[in-house]
N, C-alpha and C positions, 0 to 999 in steps of 0.2 A: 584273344588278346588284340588289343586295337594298335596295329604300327605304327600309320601313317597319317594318324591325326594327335595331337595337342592341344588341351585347355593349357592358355597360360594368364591368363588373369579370368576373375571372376566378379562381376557385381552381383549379388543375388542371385537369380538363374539366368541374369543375361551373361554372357561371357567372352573372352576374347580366344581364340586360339589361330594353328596352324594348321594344313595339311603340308605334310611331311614331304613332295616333289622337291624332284633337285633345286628349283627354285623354290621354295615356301610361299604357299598362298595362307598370308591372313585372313582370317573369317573373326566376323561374321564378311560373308562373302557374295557376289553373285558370280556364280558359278560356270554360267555358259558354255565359254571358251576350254574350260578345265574338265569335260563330260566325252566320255566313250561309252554309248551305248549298246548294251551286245543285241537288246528287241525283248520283243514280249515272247512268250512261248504262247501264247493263246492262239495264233496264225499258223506259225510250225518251228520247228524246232531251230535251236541255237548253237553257235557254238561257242566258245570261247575264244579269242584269240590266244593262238601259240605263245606269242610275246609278248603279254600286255606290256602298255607302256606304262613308265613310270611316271608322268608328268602328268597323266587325267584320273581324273577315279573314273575306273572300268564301275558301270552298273552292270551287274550281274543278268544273267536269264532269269526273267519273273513273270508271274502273271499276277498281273493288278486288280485292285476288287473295286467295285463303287461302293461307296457310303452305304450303307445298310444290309451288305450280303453276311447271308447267315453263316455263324461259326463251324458249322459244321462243312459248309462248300470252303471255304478259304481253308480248312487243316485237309480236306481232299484234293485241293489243285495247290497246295503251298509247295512251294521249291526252295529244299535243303540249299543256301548258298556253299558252293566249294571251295576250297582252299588252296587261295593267289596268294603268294607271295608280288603283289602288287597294290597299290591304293584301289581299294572295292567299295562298292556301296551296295546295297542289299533293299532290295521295294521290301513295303511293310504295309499293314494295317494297324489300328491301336491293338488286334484281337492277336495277331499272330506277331506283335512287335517282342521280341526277347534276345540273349545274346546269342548273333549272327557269328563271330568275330569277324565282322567287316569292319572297318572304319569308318563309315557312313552310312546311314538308313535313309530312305526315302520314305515319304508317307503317302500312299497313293489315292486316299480317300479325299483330299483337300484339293483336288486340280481343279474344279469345276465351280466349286461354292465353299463359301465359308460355313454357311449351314447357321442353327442357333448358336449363338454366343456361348450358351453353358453349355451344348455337346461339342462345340469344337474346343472349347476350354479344357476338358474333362478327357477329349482322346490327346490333344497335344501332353495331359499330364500323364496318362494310360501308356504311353509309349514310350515319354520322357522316364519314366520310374521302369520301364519295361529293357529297355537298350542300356548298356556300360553307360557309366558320368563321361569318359573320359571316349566318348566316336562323334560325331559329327552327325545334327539332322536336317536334311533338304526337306523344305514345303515347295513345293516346285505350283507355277504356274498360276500365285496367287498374290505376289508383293506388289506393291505397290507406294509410294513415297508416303502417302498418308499411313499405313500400317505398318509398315514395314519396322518402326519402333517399337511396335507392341510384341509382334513375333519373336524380335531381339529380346527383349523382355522376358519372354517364354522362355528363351533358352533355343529358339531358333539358329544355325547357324550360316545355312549354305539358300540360297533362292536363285532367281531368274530373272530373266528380265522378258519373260511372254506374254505378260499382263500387260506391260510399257507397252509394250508394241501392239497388240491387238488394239488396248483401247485407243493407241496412237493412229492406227489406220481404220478405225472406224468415228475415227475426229473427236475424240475425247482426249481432251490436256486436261495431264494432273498435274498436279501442286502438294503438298505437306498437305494443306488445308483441305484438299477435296481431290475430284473432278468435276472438270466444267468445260460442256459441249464447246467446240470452237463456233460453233454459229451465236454463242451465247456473250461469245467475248467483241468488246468495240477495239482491246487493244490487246499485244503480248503482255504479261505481268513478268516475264522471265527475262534475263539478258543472254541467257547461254548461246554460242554459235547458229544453232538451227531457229532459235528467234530473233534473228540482227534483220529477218526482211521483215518488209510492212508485213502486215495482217492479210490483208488483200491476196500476197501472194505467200501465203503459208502454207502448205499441202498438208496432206495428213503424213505422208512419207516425213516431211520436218515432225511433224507434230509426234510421232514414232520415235525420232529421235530429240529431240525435246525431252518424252516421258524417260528414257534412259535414261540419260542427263542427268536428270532433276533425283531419279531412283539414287542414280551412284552418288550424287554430294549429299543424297539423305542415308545413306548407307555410310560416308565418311562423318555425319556432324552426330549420327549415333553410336557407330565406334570410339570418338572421343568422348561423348558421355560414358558409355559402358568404363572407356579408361579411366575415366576419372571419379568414378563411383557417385554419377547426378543420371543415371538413366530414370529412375523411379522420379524425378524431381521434372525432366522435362516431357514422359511420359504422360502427368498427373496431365497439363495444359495440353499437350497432344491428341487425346483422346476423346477430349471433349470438342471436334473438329465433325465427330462421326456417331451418331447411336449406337453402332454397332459395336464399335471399340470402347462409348463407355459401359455399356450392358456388359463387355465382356470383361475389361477391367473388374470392374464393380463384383463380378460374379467371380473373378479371380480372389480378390481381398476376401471376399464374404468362406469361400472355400480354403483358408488361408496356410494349410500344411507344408502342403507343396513350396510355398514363400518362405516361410520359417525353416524348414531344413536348412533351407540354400542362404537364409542370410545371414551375417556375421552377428556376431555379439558388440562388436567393439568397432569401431574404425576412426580415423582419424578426419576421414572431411566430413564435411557438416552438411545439412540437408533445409531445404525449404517446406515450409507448410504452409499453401495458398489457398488448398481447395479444402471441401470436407473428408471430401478421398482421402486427404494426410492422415485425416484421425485412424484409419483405419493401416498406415503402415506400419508393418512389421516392429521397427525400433520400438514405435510407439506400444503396440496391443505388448508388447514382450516387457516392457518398463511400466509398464501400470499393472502386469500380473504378478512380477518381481515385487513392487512393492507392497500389493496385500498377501502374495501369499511367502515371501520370505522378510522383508522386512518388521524392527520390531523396536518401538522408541523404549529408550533408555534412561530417558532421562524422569525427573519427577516435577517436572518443572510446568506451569502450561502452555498448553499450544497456541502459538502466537500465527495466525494467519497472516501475510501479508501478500498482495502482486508482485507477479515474477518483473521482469526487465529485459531491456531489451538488450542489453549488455549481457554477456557470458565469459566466465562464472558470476551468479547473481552479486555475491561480495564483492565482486568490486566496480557495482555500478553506485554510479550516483545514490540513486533512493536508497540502496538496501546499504548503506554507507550509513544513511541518518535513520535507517529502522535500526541498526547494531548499537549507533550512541544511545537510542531511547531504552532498547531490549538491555544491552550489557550483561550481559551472559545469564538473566533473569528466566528466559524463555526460552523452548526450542520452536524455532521461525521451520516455517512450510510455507513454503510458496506454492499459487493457483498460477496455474500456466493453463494455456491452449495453445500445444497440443498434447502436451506432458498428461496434463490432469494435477498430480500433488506432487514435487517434490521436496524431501524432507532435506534440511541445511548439510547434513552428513551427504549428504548422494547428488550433488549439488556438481560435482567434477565428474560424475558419474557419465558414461556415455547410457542416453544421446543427453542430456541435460545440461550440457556445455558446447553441444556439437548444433542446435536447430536455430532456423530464426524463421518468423511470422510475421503475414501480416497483423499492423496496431493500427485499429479503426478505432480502438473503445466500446466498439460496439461486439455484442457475442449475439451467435444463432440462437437458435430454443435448441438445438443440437449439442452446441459444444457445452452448454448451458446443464441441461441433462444431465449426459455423458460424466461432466467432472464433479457435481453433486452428487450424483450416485458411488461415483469414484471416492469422494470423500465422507460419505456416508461409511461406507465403508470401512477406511482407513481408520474414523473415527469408533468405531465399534470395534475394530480389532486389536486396538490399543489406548492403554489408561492412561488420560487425565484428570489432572482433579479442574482444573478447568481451561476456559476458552477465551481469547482475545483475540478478537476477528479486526486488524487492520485494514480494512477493503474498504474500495470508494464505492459511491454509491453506483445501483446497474449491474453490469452482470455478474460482478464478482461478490457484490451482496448478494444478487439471487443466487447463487451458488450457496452460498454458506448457509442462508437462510432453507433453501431446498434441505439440501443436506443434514441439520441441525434439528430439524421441526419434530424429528421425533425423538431428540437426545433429552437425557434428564441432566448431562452437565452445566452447569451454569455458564453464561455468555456472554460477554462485554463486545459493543462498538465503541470505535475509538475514532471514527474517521468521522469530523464534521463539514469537509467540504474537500479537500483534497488529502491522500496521505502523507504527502512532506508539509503542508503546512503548520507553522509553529503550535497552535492549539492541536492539531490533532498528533504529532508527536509528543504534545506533553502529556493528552491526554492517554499515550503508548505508556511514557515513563511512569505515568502516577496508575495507569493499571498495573503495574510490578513492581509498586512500591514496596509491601510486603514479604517480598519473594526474595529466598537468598538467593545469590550469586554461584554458580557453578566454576570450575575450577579450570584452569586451562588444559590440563593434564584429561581431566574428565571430558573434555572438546575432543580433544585429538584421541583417546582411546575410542570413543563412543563412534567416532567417525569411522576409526581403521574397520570396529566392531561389524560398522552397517555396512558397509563396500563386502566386507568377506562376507556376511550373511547374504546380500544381493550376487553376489557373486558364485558361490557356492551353495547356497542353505543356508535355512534361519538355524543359528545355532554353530555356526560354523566359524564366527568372529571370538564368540566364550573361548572357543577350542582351541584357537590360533593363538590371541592377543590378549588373555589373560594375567600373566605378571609377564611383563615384557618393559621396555625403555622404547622410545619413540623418535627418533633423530630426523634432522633434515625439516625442509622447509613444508609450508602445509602442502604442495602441490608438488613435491617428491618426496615422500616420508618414507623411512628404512624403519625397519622393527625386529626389534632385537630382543630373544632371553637370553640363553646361553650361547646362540647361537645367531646368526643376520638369520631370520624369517620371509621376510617379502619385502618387496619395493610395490610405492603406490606410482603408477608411471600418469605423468601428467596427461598425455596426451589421450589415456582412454578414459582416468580414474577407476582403473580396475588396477590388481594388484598382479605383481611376476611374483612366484614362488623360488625362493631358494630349495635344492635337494632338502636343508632341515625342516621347512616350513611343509613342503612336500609329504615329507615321512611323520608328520604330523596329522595330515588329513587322508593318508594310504590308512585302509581298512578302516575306515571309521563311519559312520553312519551316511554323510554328507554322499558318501559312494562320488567323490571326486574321478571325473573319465580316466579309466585306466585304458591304453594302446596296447597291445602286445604283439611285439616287433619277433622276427628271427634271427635266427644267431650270429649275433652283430654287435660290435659298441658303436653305437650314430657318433657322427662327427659333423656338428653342425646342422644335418636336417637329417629328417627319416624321408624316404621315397615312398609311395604307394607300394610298391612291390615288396619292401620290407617288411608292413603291417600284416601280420597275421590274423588277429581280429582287434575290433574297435567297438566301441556301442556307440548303437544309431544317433543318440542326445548327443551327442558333438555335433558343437558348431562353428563353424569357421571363428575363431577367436578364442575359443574359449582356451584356458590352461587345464591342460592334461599332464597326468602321468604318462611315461612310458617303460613298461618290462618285458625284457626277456630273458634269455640264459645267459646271457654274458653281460647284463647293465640294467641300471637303472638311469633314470632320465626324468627332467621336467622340463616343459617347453609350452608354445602354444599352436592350435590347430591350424593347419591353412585349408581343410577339407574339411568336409562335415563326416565325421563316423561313413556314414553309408557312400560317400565316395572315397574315401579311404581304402574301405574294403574292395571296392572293386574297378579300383582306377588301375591300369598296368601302367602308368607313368606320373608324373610329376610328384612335386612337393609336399607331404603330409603332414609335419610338423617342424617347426622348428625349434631346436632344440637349444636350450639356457646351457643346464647344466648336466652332467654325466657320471655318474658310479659305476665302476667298473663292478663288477662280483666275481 
């Protein structure tokens, strides 16, 4: 069981916590000052201090391995860590990394080199999936102001400042952006205290402290991204500073599990997409597989293509303002986005689809170009229209439709003759659904609640829910009601909360909605890690789960993902709406 360390916020798998000393050290952290070393046992034996203290984490007696020693020498010199009742940290390798109960592991393979991108990628995940969610891991002796984001990233939480200093006295000043020899430089680029002399008289001993410096305010301006849930957003522009950090990026996204567990479903701040990297983040691959492989149009109407906006939610921008006076409830409108790919008018509040913004050049790669053509190729084949009205200006969002379409046998209308808010190409929207009846308002707002719960839950799981029901409330908090209040659509995710009836609606039923199973307890307000008895691993920070045990039922939503639930000995696991006693 891990004491004396803390996860208490989480962005993805970067994260923020404590270690547990009379004074609390925030991490992500650099360490230094806070380390009691008991030695290696490779020279000769150790001993433990009598009394450890409580204010450093004691590292234990270990013997360290380098990068490539075989499995079988590391389980013949591996050292059982004992048990302190004090903050401990435990040396590791990715081969022998599993639960220590220390509070901190150290990785001993990474002091020297970072090695290939995809095998330091692949042991940082080997170890991270090996050790509790809830202890602290030190990369000692390899941070640096330029990496030092990407580590955080990882899930890194504890480093050093030996890198600073070495490359500090062998005349190398770092920056975010790099390193660069001081004989290279004509001027300081820094203002911090140890660059206020000329150049001329800068030592390497300033320059030493310089790299400290510059480490700790790049350690502070990434714990407030981690707080604010934008580390993946100034990461993306970060890494592109270094090859190595983007190969290893790059090779992260492509191996993408490890990301997915840890990221949420739902959150309330919003995200940038600048580079191509975006396409490949998590909200993103997770919202375009949601929508071919759960969602399902409803309507009989046809597909009205038109350009997203740069306004969010699209309804109430400008354009999609005069695409609704031409459509009038004739059509169901899908918007082409990059970096969305398709979203369909129903999932439109949907998180991220009201949460991103992007650059507007006008202009698309052969990439995103692709990508959302095949995406829509797709979408098109797995749901019936009788046919198509493609509102796009000419360029990339024709070639998209065009890609996409080239092997459909449904019939296809353009409508845009030079811009899409121009008066002819608007009429030419309204007089393509001229013959088309009108759809009902009532059939809007079901069809909507319909596609959120099937995106939500399973295709098939909106029938289940909101079948004869009444609808109240505005379109961006909707209540739904049969005999009983069912859910609220909460504006700020557009996903929905379950009431206990809505709840016992989707208990046993095919959709397999996460069921929690808590011990003998009625929750009040949240469940603790300690309380879960077991969870499935598909939990993801966000999602609404069930909770049972022998004395309650419960519905709430996750703040852990199923597999750190299970094996976190502290903090917050869900919080809980509402509660049945039994």
């Amino acid at each position: 069981m891990t004491k004396y360390f803390e996860v208490t916020h989480r962005d993805g798998s970067a994260r923020l916590g404590k270690l547990r000393f009379p004074t609390p050290l925030p991490t992500p952290a650099i360490c230094d000052d806070f380390l009691y070393n008991s030695g290696s046992l490779w020279a000769t034996e150790k001993e433990i201090p009598s009394s450890p203290s409580i204010d450093k984490l004691l590292i234990l007696p270990h013997r360290g391995f380098p990068s490539g020693t075989e499995p079988i020498l590391e389980d013949a010199f591996f050292v059982e860590p004992p048990d302190i009742d004090s903050p401990t940290a435990a040396v590791i390798s990715p081969k022998t990394a599993s639960d220590l109960h220390t509070d901190a592991y150290i990785l001993s393979t990474t002091s020297h080199s970072l090695g290939p991108p995809n095998k330091f990628c692949n042991d940082i995940i080997q170890t991270k999936i090996s050790i509790p969610p809830d202890s602290a891991l030190y990369l000692p002796g390899i941070a640096t102001p330029q990496n030092l984001s990407f580590f955080v990233y990882l899930g890194i939480d504890l480093f050093d400042t030996t890198r600073a200093v070495l490359s500090g006295l062998q005349g190398t000043y770092l920056l975010p952006t790099g390193d660069y020899p001081l004989e290279n430089l004509d001027e300081l680029p820094c203002h911090c205290p140890s660059c206020s002399v000329s150049i001329d008289k800068f030592t390497n001993e300033d320059c030493a402290t310089h790299n400290i410096n510059t480490l700790k305010n790049e350690l502070s301006l990434v714990t407030q991204y981690v707080r604010s849930n934008r580390i993946r957003d100034y990461l993306e522009g970060q890494v592109r500073h270094n090859t190595w950090l983007t190969a290893a990026f790059r090779y992260l996204d492509s191996n993408s599990h490890y990301l997915e567990q840890r990221t949420p479903v739902a959150r309330t701040e919003g995200f940038i997409s600048t580079t191509e990297d975006s396409l490949n983040r998590i909200e993103i691959t997770r919202f375009q597989e949601r929508i071919l492989t759960r969602y399902k149009n409803r309507f009989t109407h046809p597909l009205v293509l038109v350009p997203c906006s740069a306004k969010k939610p699209y309804s109430k921008s400008k354009s999609h303002r005069f695409f609704h006076q031409s459509i009038r409830f004739r059509g169901h409108k899908v918007s082409i986005s990059s970096p969305l790919g398709i979203i369909p008018q129903e999932l439109e509040l949907t998180y991220p689809a009201q949460h991103y913004d992007t650059v507007v050049t006008g202009n698309w790669s052969s990439d995103e170009i692709n990508r959302i053509s095949k995406l829509l190729s797709q979408y098109i084949e797995s749901n019936s229209y009788p046919n198509i009205i493609a509102h796009v200006p000419p360029g990339g969002y024709r070639d998209i439709v065009e890609l996409a379409t080239k092997n459909s046998s449904i019939p296809i209308e353009y409508t845009v003759v030079d811009h899409p808010l121009s008066p002819e190409s608007l009429q030419n929207l309204d007089n393509a659904l001229s013959l088309v009846p009108h759809y009902s308002r009532r059939e809007r707002m079901l069809y909507q609640a319909q596609a959120i719960a099937d995106y939500q839950f399973g295709n098939g799981a909106g029938d289940l829910l909101f079948t004869d029901c009444t609808l109240k409330g505005k379109y961006f908090a909707r209540r739904i009601f049969d005999t009983d209040q069912i859910a609220t659509l909460l504006p700020e995710y557009g996903l929905f909360s379950l009431t206990l009836h809505g709840a016992n609606k989707l208990k046993n039923s095919k959709f397999n909605i996460p069921t929690v199973t808590i011990d003998n307890f009625v929750p009040q307000g949240s469940v603790l890690a300690p309380g879960v008895v077991s969870a499935p691993e598909t939990i993801r920070s966000g999602d609404e789960v069930l909770v049972q045990g022998p004395l309650a039922f419960a519905v709430g939503r996750a703040i852990m993902s199923g597999p750190e639930m299970q094996q976190s000995s502290r903090g917050v696991a869900i919080d809980i709406r509402h509660v049945q006693k039994l």
